[in-house]
C-alpha positions as CSV (number, residue, x, y, z in Angstrom):
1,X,0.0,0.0,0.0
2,X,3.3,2.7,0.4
3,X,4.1,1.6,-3.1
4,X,0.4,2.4,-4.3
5,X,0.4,5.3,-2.3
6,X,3.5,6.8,-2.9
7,X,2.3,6.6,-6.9
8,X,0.8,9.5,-6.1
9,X,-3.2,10.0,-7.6
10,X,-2.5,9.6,-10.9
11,X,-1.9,5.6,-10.4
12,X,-3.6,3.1,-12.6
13,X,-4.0,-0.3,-11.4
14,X,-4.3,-2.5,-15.2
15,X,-2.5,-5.4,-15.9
16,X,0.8,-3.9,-16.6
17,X,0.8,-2.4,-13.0
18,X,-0.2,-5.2,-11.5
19,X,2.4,-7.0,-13.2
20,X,4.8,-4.6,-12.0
21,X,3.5,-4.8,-8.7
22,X,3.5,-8.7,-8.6
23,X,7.2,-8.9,-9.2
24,X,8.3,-6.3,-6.7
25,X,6.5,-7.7,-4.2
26,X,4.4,-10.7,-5.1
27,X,6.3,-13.2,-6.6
28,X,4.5,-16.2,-6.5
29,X,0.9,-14.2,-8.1
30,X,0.7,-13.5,-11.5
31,X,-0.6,-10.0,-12.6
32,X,-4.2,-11.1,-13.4
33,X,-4.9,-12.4,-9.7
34,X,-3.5,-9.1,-8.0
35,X,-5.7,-7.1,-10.3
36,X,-8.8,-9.2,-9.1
37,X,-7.5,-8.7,-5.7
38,X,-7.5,-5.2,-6.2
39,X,-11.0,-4.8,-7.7
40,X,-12.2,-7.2,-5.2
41,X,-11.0,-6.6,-2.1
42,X,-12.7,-4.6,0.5
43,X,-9.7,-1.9,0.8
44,X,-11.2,-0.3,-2.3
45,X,-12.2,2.9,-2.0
46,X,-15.1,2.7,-4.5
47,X,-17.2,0.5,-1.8
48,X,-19.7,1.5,0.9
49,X,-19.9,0.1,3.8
50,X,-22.5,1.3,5.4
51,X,-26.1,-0.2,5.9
52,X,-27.9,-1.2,2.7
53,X,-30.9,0.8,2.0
54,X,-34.2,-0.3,1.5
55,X,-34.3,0.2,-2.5
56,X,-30.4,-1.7,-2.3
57,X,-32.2,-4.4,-1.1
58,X,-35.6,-4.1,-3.1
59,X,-33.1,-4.3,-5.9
60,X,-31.2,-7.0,-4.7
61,X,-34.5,-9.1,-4.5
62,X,-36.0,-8.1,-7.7
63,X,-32.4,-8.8,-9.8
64,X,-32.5,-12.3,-8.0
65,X,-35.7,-13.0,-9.4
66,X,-35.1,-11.6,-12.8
67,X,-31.8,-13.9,-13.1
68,X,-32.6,-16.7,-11.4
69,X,-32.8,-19.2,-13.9
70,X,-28.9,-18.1,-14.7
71,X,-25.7,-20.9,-13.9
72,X,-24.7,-18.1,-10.7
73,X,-27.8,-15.4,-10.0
74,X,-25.9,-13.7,-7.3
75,X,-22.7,-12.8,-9.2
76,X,-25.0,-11.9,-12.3
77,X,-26.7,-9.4,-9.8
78,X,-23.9,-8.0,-8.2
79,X,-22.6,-5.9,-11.2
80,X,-26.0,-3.8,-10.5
81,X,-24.0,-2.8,-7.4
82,X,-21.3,-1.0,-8.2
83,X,-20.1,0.6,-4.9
84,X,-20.8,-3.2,-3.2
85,X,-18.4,-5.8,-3.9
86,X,-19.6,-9.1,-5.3
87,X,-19.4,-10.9,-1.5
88,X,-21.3,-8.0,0.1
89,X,-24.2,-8.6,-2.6
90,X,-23.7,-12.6,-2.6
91,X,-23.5,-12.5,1.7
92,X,-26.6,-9.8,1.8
93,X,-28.4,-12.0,0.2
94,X,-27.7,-15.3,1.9
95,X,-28.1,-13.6,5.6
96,X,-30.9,-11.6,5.1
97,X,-32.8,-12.0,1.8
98,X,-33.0,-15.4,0.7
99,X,-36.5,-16.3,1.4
100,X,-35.8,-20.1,1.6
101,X,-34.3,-19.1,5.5
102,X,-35.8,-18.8,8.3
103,X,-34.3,-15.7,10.0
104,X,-37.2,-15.9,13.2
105,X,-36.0,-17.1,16.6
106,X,-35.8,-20.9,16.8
107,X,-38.9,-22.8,17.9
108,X,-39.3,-25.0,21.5
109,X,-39.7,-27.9,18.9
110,X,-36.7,-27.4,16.4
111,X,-34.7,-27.3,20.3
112,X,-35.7,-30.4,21.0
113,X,-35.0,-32.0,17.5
114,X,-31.5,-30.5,17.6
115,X,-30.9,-31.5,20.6
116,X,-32.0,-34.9,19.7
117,X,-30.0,-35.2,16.6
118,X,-26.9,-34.0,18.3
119,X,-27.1,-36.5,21.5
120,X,-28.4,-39.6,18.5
121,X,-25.0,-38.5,16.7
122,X,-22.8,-39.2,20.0
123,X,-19.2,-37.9,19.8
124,X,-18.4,-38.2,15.9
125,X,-21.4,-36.5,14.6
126,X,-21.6,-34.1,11.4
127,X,-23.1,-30.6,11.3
128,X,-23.9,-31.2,7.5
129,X,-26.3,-34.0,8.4
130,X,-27.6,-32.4,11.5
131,X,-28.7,-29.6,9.1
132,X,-30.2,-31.9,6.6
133,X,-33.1,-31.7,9.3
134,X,-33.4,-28.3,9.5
135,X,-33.5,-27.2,5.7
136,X,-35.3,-23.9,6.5
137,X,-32.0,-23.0,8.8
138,X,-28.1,-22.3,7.7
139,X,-25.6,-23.9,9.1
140,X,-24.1,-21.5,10.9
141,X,-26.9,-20.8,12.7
142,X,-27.3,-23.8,13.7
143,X,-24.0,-24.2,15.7
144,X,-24.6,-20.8,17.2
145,X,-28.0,-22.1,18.2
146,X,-26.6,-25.5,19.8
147,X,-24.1,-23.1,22.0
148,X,-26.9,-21.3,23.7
149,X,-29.2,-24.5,23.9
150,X,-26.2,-26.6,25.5
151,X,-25.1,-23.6,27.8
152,X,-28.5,-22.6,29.4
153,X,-29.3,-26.4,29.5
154,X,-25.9,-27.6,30.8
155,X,-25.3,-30.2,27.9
156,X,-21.4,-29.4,27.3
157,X,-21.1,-31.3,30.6
C-alpha cells in the first residue's frame, strides 16, 4: 500500500501495474490475480460500507428473481452494485434476503429436535447432516444455536 500510495493519484492499477507490482513484491501471483485482488478486495475505495438501504435491497431481490434461472444469480446481480463488492451482494443475500431461510427465533420444537440429533450422533457426529433436518436454517446458525441451547441447559457437561 506505500508503493500504491506513494504513486501518487495519478496511479492506474491494469494489468501492466499489477504486473509490475506482482514482481516487486508478489512473486508467486501473476498479474491477473493481483488485479482481481484489487478490484475485489474490500480496501477499495469505491465501496460503501455502510447499511444497505431499502431500494439496495428491493433491488437485490427483484435482480435475483429476474436472473434466477442463470448458472450463478448472485454474481449476475452484483454488477448492478457497483459501490458493493460481489461478497457484500452474494452474503446480503444469503443472511438476510433469501427467502428459503428462516431468520425468526428458533422454535421449542426445532430445540428439541436439535438437541435430539446432536445426543443420537454421539461424539463423531456431522453438522452437515444435522442440518439436513433443518432445511429452512443455515448452518451457521445452527451451531450458534446449539451453543446457547447446550449452555443454558448444561449439555457441554
Amino acid at each position: 500500500l506505500r508503493y500504491l500510495a506513494a504513486c501518487g493519484p495519478q496511479f492506474v492499477l491494469n494489468l501492466r501495474t499489477a504486473a509490475d507490482i506482482g514482481l516487486r513484491f508478489f512473486p508467486e501471483r501473476s498479474a491477473k490475480q493481483i488485479l482481481l485482488r484489487s478490484h475485489h478486495t474490500l480496501a477499495n475505495p469505491k465501496y460503501i460500507y455502510d447499511i444497505w438501504s431499502e431500494d439496495e435491497e428491493r433491488m437485490l431481490a427483484m435482480s435475483i428473481r429476474v436472473y434466477c434461472n442463470a448458472s450463478s444469480p448472485h454474481v449476475i446481480s452484483a454488477r448492478h452494485f457497483p459501490n458493493r463488492s460481489s461478497r457484500m451482494v452474494i452474503e446480503k443475500w444469503f443472511r438476510c434476503l433469501c427467502p428459503g431461510f428462516s431468520s425468526q427465533p428458533f422454535t421449542a420444537k426445532e430445540d428439541a429436535t436439535l438437541i435430539n440429533a446432536v445426543k443420537e450422533a454421539g461424539d463423531t457426529f456431522n453438522w452437515k447432516v444435522i442440518a439436513q433436518l433443518f432445511p429452512s436454517r443455515k448452518l451457521p446458525t445452527l451451531k450458534r444455536r446449539w451453543i446457547e441451547v447446550a449452555k443454558t441447559d448444561d449439555l457441554l457437561k
